[in-house]
C-alpha positions as CSV (number, residue, x, y, z in Angstrom):
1,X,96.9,72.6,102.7
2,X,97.1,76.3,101.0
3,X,95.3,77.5,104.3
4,X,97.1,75.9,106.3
5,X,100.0,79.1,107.1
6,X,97.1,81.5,107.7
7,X,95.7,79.3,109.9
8,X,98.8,79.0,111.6
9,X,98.9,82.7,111.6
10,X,96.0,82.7,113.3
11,X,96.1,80.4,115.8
12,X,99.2,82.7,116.7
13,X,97.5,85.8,117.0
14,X,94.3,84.0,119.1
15,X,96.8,82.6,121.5
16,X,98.6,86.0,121.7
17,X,95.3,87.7,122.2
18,X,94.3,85.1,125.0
19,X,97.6,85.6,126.7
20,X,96.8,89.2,127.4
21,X,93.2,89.0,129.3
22,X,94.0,88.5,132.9
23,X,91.4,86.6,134.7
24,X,90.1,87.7,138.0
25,X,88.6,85.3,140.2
26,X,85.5,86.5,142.5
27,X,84.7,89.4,140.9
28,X,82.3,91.3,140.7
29,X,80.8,88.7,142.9
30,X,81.8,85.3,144.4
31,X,81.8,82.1,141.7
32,X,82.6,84.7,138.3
33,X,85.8,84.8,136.7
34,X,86.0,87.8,135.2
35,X,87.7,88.0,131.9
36,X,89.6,91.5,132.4
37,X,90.3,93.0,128.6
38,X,92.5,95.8,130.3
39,X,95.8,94.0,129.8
40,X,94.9,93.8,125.8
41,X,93.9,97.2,125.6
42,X,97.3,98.5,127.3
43,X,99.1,96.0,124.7
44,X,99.2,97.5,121.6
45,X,100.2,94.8,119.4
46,X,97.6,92.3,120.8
47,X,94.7,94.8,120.5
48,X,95.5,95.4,116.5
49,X,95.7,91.7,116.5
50,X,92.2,91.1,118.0
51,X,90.7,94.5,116.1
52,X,92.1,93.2,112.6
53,X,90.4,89.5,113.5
54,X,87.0,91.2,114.7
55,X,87.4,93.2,111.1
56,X,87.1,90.2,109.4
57,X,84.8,88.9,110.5
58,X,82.1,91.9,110.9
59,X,82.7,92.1,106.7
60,X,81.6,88.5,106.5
61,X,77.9,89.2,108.2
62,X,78.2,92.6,105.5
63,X,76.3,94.7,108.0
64,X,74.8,98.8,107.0
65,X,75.6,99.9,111.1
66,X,77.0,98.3,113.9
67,X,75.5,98.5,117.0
68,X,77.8,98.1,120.2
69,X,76.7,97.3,123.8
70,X,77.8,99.8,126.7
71,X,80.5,100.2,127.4
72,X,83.4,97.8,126.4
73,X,81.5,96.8,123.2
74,X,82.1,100.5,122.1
75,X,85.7,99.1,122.4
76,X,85.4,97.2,119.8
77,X,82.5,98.4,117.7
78,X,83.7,101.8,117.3
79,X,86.7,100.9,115.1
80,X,84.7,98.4,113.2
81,X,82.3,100.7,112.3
82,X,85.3,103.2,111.0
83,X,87.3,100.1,109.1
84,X,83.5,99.0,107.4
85,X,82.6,103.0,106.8
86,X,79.4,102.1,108.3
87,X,77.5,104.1,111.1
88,X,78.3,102.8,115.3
89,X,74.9,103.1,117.3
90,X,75.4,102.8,120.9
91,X,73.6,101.3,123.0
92,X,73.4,102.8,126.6
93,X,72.3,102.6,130.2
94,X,69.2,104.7,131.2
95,X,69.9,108.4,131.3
96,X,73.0,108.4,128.6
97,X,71.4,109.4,125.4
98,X,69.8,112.7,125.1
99,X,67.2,111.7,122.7
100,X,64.1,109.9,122.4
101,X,64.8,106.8,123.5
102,X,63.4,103.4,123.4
103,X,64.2,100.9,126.5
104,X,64.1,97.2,127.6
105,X,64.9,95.5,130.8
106,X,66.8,92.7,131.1
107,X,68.3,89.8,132.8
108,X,72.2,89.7,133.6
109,X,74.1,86.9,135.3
110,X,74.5,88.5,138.4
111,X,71.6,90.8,138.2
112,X,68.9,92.5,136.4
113,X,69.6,95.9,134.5
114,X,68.1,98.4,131.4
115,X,69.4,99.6,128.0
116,X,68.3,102.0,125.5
117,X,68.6,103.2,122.1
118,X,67.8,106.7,120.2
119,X,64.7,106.1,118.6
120,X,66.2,107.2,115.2
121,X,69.1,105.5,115.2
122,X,68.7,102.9,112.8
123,X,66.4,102.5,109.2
124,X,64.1,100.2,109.0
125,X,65.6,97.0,107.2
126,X,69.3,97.9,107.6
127,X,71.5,95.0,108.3
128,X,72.6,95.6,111.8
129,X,75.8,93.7,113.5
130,X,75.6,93.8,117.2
131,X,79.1,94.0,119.0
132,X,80.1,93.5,122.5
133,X,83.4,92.2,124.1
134,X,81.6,89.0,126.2
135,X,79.3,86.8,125.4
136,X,78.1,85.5,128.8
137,X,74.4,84.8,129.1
138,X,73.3,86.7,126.2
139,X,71.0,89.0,128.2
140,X,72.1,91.6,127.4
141,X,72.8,91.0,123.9
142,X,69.8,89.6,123.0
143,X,67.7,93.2,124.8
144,X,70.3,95.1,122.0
145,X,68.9,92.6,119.4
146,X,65.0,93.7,120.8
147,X,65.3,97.8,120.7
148,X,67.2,96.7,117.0
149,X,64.0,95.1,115.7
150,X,61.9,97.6,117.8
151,X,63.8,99.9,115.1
152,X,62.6,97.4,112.3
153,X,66.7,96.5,111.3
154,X,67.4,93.4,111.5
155,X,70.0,91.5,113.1
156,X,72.4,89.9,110.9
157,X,74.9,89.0,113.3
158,X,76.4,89.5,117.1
159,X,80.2,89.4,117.4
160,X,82.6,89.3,120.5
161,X,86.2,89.2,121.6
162,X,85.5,86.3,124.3
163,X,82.6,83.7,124.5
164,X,81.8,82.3,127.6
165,X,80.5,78.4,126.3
166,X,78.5,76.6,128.9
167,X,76.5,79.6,130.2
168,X,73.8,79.3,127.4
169,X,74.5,82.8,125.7
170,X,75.1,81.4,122.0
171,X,72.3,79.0,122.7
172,X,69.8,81.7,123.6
173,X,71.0,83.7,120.8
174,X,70.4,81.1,118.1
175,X,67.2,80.6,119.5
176,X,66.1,84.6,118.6
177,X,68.1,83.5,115.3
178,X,71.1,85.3,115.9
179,X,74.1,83.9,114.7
180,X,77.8,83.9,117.0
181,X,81.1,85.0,116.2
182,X,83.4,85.4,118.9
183,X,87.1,85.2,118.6
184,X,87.7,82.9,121.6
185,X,85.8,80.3,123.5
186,X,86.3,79.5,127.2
């Protein structure tokens, strides 16, 4: 029962949160609804709410960078890092980082596409939480989690805004031994 206000709490802030992503049917291709963050990030008070939740949770995983997915995990990985006082790597799309570079293809729901990450971005054993704002598939998460152990870091963690249950993401993640966080499941 002593948890039981902050769950409350909670719950309020999640349903607040889940009010403000508009869903857009169709797009960007027939038979995806799109989970549109744009009406949370113009909101203010729901972005704090879902930035102070993420928080929380990134400091359980206790990770030494965090490692956000192009672009709208920089979204939310680039204050966590800041709040943790831990270094943000980003992870990019061929072409964006000016540095050596390592690369991986990968699979997508509606397509097939390629990251990359500085070659000295991370130390070998650091305790790396990966961040994006969708978990979908876990394609693309899962080719962060590669160039990560290419690195030698290990993955301690991924964390999102939004889940997407039923499409297999958290599945194939836990498979590769990654463990799920995301503040809402649909």
């Amino acid at each position: 029962m002593a948890n039981e206000p902050m769950e409350n709490e909670q719950g309020t802030a999640l349903a607040a949160i889940d009010a403000a992503i508009r869903i857009i049917p169709d797009f960007p291709q027939p038979g995806i609804l799109f989970r549109d963050i744009t009406p949370l990030l113009a909101d203010p008070k729901a972005f704090a709410l879902a930035q102070a939740l993420l928080l929380e949770r990134a400091r359980s995983f206790s990770p030494d960078a965090i490692v956000a997915v192009e672009a709208r995990g920089f979204l939310f990985g680039a204050p966590l890092a800041l709040d943790l006082a831990v270094p943000l790597v980003p992870v990019r799309k061929p072409g964006k980082l000016p540095a050596d570079t390592h690369s991986v293809d990968y699979g997508l729901e509606y397509g097939t596409d390629r990251l990359e990450i500085h070659s000295d971005a991370l130390a070998r054993g650091a305790r790396v939480l990966l961040v994006d704002d969708l978990l979908a598939t876990g394609g693309t998460v899962r080719a962060a989690a590669d160039l990560v152990e290419r690195l030698g870091a290990d993955v301690v963690g991924a964390l999102f805004l939004i889940e997407l249950t039923g499409l297999g993401g958290a599945e194939r993640l836990a498979e590769a031994h990654i463990g799920v966080s995301a503040l809402l499941r649909c």
